[in-house]
C-alpha positions as CSV (number, residue, x, y, z in Angstrom):
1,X,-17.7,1.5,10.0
2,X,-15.4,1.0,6.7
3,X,-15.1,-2.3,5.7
4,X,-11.4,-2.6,4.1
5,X,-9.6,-4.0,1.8
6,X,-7.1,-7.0,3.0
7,X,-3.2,-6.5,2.1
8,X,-1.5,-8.0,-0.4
9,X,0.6,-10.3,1.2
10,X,-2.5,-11.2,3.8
11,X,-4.9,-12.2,1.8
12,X,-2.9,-13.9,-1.3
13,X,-2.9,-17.6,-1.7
14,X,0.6,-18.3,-3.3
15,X,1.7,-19.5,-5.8
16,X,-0.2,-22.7,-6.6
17,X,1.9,-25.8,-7.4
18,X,1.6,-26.4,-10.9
19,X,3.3,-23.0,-11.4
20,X,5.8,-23.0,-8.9
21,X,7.0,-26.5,-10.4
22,X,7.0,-24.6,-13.6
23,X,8.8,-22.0,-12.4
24,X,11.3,-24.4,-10.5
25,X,12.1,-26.1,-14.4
26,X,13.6,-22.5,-15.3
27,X,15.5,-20.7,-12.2
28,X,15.9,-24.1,-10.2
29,X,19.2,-22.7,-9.0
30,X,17.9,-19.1,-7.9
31,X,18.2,-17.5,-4.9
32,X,18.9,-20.7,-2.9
33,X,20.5,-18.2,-0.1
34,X,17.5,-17.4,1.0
35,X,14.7,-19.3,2.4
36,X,11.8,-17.6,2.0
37,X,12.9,-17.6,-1.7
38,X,13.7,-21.2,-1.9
39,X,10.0,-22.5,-1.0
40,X,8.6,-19.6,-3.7
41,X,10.7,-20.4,-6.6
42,X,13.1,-23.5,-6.1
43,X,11.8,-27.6,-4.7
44,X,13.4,-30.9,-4.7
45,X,13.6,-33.3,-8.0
46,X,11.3,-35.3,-5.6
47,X,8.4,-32.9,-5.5
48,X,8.9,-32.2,-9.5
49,X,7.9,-36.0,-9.8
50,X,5.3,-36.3,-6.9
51,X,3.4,-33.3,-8.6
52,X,2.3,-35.1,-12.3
53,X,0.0,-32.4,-13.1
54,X,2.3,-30.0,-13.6
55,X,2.9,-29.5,-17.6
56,X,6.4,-29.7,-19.3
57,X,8.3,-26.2,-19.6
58,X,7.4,-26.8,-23.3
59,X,3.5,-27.7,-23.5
60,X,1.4,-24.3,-22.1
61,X,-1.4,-25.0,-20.2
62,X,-4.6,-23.2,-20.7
63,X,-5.6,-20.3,-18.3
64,X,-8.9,-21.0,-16.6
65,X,-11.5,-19.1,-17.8
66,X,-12.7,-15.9,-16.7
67,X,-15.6,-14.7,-14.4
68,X,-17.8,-13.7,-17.3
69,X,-16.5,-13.1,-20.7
70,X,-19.3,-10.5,-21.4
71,X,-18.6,-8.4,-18.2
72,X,-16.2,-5.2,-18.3
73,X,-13.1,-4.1,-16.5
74,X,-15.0,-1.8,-14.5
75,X,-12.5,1.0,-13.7
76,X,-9.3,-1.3,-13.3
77,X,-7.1,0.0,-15.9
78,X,-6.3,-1.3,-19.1
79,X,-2.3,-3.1,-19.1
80,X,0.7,-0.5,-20.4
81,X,2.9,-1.3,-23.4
82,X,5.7,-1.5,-21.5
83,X,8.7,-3.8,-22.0
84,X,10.9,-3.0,-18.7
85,X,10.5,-5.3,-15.8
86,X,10.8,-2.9,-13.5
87,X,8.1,0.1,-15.1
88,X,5.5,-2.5,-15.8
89,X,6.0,-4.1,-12.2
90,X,5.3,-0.4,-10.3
91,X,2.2,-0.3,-13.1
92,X,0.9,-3.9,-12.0
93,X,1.6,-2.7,-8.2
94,X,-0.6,0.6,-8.6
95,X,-3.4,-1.1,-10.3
96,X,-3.5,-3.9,-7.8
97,X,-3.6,-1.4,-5.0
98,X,-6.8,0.7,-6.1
99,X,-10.0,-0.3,-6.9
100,X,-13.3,1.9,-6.7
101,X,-16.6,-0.9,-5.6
102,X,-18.8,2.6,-6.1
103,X,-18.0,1.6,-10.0
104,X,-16.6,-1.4,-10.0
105,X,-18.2,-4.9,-9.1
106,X,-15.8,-8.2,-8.2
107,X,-16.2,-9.8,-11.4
108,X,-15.5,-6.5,-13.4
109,X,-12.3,-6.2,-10.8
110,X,-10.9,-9.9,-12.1
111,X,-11.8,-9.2,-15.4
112,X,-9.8,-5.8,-15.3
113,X,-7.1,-7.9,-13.6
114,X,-6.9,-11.0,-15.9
115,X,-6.4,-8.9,-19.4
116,X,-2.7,-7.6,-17.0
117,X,-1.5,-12.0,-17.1
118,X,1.1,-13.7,-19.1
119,X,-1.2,-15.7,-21.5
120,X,2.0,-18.3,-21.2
121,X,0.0,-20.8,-19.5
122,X,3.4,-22.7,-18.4
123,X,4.1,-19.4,-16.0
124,X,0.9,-17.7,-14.9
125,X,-0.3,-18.0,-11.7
126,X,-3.6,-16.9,-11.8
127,X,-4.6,-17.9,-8.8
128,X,-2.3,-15.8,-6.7
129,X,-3.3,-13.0,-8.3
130,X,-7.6,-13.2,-8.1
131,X,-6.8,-14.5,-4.7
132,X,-6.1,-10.6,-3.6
133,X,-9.5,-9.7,-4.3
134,X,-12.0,-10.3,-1.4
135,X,-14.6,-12.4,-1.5
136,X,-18.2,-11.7,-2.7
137,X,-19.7,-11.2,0.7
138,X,-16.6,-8.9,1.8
139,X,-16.9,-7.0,-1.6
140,X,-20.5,-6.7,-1.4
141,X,-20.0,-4.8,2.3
142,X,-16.9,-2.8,1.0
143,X,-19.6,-1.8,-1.6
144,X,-22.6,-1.1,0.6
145,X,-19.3,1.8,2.1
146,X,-19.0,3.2,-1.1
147,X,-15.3,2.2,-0.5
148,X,-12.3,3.0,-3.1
149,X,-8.8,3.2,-3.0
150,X,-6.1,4.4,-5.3
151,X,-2.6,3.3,-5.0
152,X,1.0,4.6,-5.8
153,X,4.3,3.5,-5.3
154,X,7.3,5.0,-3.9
155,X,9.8,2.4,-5.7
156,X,10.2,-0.3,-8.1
157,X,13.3,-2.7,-7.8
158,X,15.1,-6.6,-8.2
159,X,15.3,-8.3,-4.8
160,X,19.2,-8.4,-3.7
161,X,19.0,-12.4,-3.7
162,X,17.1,-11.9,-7.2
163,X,20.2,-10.2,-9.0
164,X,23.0,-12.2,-6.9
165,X,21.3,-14.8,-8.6
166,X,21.3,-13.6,-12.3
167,X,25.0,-12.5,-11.6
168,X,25.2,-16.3,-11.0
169,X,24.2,-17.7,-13.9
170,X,23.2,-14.8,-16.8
171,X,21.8,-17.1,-18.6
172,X,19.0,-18.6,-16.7
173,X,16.6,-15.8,-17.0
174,X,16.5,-16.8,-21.6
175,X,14.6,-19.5,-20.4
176,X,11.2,-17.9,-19.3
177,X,12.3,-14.6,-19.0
178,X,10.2,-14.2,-15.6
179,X,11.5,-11.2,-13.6
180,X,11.0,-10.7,-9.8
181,X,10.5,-7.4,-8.8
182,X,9.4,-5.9,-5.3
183,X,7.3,-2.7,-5.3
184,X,7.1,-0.6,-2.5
185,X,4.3,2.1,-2.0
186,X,1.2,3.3,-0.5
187,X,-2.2,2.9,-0.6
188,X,-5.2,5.9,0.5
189,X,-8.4,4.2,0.9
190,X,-11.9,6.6,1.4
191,X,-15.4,5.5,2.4
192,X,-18.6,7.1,2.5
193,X,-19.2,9.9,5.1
194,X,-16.1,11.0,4.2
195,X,-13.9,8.4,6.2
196,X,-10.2,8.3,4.3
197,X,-6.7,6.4,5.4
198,X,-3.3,5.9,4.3
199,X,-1.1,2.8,4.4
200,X,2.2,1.5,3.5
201,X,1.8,-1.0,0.7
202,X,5.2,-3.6,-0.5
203,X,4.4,-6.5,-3.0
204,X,6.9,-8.8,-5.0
205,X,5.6,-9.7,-8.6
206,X,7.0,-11.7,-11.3
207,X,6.8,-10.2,-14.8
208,X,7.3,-11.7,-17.5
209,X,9.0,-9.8,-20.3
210,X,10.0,-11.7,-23.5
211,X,12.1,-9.8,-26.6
212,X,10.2,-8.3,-28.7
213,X,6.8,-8.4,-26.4
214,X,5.5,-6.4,-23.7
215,X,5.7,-7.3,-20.3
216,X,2.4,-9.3,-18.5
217,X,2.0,-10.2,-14.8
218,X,3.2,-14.1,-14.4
219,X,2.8,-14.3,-10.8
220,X,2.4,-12.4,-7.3
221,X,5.0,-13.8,-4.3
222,X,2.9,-15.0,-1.2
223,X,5.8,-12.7,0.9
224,X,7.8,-9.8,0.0
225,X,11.2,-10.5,-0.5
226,X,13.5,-6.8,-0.4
């Protein structure tokens, strides 16, 4: 039998709450509407103090370090230069839907994965994004299957709440520059013996994508918001 991959959105962690109180300093007023949105990006001026290990908007904080700095990407692909929210976003999506264990081993998949993150401490969320890779034990079995998948998406867009938002208040998005995106595609997953699948594959990411730079990964959304 196959042994496969988790989804997205079931096996995340969320955002962890040093960034989402980092993230709550720049868009506190976004996408209050919805509630689902609200617990993702916006809290209380209560939970800002309560949480005294989260850094000031103006002081990065240093990424944690990564598996092993000596061990490859493996076959996760190297990050585009791409300075649209919405390209790099369907990039980051595809990349975080394949994976290929026949070539690749877990630390060489985080590895791959880490060089696609913000390296602005204040806004990436590293944890939500190594937290869609299984564990060892599950990637050891996926392994034993030969198992790889390769993903591609269908479409690329800002959540309606997302750009009500921005028509709101223009400005807010100078602060960090962190856009959310939701992808939508699909994902075709083979095994040994010749076992293959198809499945329907939707993820929201926040990019961030400052003047002048290209865009990096900030941050994958525990739900996907449309």
């Amino acid at each position: 039998m196959r042994t496969r991959l988790p989804s997205l959105p079931s096996y995340g962690t969320g955002w962890s709450a040093n960034r989402r109180v980092a993230t709550v300093a720049i868009v506190v007023t976004l996408l209050i509407a919805v509630a689902a949105v609200v617990a993702w990006l916006t809290g209380s001026e209560d939970g800002r103090q309560d949480r005294t290990a989260a850094p000031p908007s103006h002081s990065p904080t240093i990424l944690p370090a990564a598996p092993t700095a000596t061990v490859g990407p493996g076959s996760v692909p190297a990050p585009p230069q791409i300075s649209e929210p919405v390209a790099y976003a369907r990039a980051a999506a595809e990349m975080l839907w394949s994976y290929d264990t026949r070539t690749t081993s877990r630390d060489q998949q985080l590895v791959g994965m880490r060089a696609w993150m913000t390296t602005d401490g204040t806004y990436a969320d590293w944890t939500s994004a190594s937290g869609q890779v299984p564990g060892p034990v599950l990637w050891s079995r996926m392994a034993d299957q030969d198992q790889h998948a390769t993903g591609s998406v269908v479409d690329g867009h800002y959540p309606t709440a997302f750009k009500d938002a921005l028509a709101d208040d223009p400005s807010a998005i100078t602060k960090a520059y962190v856009y959310v995106v939701t992808v939508n595609g699909k994902q075709e997953i083979s095994w040994k013996g010749g076992g293959s699948g198809a499945e329907e594959r939707a993820v929201t990411l926040a990019v961030q994508c400052r003047p002048g730079h290209d865009c990096a990964l900030a941050a994958i959304a525990p739900g996907v918001i449309q």
